[in-house]
N, C-alpha and C positions, 0 to 999 in steps of 0.2 A: 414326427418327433422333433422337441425343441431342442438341442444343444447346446450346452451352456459353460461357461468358464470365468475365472476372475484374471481383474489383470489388477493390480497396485490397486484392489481392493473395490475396483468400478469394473460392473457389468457387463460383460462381451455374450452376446447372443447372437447364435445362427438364426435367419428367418425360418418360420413353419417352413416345412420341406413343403413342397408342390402349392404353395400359396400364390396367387395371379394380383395378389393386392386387392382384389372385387371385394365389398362387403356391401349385400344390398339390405340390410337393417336399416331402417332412418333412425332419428333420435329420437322418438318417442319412447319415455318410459312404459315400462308394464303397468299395473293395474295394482297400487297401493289395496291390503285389505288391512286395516285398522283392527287391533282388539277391541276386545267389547268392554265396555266400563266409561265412564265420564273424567273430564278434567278439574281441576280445582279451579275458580276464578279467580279474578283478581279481585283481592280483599285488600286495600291500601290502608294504612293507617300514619298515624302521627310520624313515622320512619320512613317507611317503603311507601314515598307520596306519589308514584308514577304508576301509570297501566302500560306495561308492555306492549306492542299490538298485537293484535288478536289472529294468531294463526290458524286457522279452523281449529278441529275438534284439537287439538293439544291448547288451544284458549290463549291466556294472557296471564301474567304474572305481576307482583307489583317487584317495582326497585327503586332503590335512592342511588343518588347520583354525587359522589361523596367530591367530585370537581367540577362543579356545573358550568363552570367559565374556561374551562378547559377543555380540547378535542384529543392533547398530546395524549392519555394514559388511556386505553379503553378497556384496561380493568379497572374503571370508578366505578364500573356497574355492580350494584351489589345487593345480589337477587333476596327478596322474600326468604329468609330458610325452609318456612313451613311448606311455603308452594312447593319447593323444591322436595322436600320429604314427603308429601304427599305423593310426588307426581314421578320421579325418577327412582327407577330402579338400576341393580347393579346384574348383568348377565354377565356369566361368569363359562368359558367353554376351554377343555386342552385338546389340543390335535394329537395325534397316535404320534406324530413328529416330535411333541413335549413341547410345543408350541403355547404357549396361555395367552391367552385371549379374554380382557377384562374393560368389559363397557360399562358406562353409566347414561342411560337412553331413557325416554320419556316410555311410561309405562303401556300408553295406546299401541305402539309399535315394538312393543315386546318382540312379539312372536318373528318378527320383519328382522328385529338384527339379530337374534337367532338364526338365523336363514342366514344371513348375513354369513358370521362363524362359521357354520356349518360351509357354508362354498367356501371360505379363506381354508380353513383346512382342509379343502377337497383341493384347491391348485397349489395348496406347498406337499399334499401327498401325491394322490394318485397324478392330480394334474386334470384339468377339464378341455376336452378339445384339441387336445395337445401338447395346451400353453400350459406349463408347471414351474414357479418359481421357490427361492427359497423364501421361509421365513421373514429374514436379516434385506431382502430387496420391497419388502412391504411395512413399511416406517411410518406408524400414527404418530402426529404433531404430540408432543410428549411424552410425558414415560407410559400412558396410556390411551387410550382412547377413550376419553369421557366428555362429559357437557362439560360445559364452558363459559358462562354468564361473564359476558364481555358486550362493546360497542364495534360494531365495523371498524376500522382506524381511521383513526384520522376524523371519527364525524359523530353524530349522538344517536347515529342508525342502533339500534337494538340488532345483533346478529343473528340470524338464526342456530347457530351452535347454541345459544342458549335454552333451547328449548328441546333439546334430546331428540335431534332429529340431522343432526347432522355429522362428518368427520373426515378431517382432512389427512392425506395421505401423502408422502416423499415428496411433499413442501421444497423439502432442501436439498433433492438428491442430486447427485451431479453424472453424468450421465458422458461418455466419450464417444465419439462415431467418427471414422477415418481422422483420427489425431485432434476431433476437436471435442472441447467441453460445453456441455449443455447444462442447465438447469429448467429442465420444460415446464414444470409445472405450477411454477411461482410465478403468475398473474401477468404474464408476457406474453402473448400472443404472436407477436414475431418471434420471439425465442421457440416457443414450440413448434411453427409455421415452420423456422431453418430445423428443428428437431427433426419435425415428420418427413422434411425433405432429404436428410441426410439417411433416413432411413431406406427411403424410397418409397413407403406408403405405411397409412395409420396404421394398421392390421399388425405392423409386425412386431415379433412380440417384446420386441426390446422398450415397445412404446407400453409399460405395465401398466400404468393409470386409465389408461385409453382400452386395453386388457381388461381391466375389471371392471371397468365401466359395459364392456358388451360383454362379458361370460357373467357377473356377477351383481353388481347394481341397478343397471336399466331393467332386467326381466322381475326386479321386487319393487320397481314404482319409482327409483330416485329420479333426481333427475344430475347431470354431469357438468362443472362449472367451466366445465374446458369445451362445452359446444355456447357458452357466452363469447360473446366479443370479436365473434370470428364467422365468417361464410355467411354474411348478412346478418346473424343474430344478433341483440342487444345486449348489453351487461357487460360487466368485466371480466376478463378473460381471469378464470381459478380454476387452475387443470389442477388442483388438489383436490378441490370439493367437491364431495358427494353427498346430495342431499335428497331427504324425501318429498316428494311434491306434494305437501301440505294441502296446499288447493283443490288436491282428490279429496281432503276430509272432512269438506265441510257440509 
């Protein structure tokens, strides 16, 4: 049983009872299955003069690029409408807790963030494995969790949030362990590194992003941006994002 309490509004969590820290999972995601149905292409015209690149079967989009000499804004990106109305749908699910839950995700992967839902309201009720949090401690970047046609910052990278297959989580949370403050999961890898230390090991459940990443993300195929940039892996460390590993759909 997980044990839980607030203090001045930040997260105080007991570790799982009889936890040894052991987790022999690797980081491999599960086994993306893709809906059945095709993607729209990129159809570029006189406006939308650019092709996205081409993520397997979710494809490629067109867009203009309304600051081209610019890297500072990475909302210049500004998608196709049509592509976008073809290709994204709105999954709409309440938890028995009165919890709403409202995505806007690429239509091949329907049935995947459904699944999704469905396990988010399964650990703010009953609770899965143990680990059961509230609501109000699982914060999508926004007022909701939807796509997001935007550039990586800082650069003319296309992000994959554009393409309804991804969604970042407690970005900004701040997090205390024996008097200090963390922010783990905004692209710091040292900051998480003294996080997980402070804990005394990833597993525990006060670590929620790392949490949902092994009870809820990895067993639907995603893959987790907080095993970037750290324990020899490449890429920069994004202990918010969760994404699906497109690469399975092509």
């Amino acid at each position: 049983v997980v044990i839980r309490g607030k203090e001045e509004d930040k997260v105080v969590i007991c570790t799982k009872a009889g936890s040894d820290g052991s987790d022999t999972d690797d980081e491999t995601p599960g086994k993306f299955i893709i809906d059945p149905g095709s993607t729209s292409g990129c159809d570029k015209n006189d406006i939308y003069q650019w092709c996205a690149p081409t993520r397997g079967a979710f494809g490629s989009f067109a867009y203009y690029d309304s600051e081209p000499d610019s890297t500072a804004n990475r909302w210049s990106l500004k998608m196709d409408p049509k592509w976008a109305k073809e290709n994204f749908v709105t999954i709409k699910k309440t938890c028995s807790n009165g919890w709403e839950l409202n995505f806007q995700m690429h239509k091949l992967a329907k049935t995947t963030w459904e699944k999704v839902q469905d396990k988010l309201c399964e650990i703010t009720t009953t609770g899965i494995d143990g680990y059961k949090y509230e609501p109000n401690e699982i914060k999508f970047s926004g007022a909701k969790a939807s796509t997001v046609a935007r550039f990586v910052s800082k650069t003319k990278t296309v992000s994959n949030h554009s393409y309804g297959t991804t969604i970042d989580i407690n970005n900004d949370r701040e997090y205390i362990v024996n008097g200090q403050k963390y922010v783990p999961y905004n692209r710091n890898a040292k900051v998480y590194e003294d996080f997980v230390s402070a804990l005394g090991h990833e597993d525990d459940s006060r670590n929620i992003n790392y949490i949902l990443w092994k009870k809820i993300f990895q067993p639907l195929g995603f893959n987790w941006g907080g095993n970037w940039g750290r324990n020899g892996n490449s890429g920069t460390f994004d202990g918010m994002h969760f994404e699906i590993d497109w690469r399975q759909t092509k």
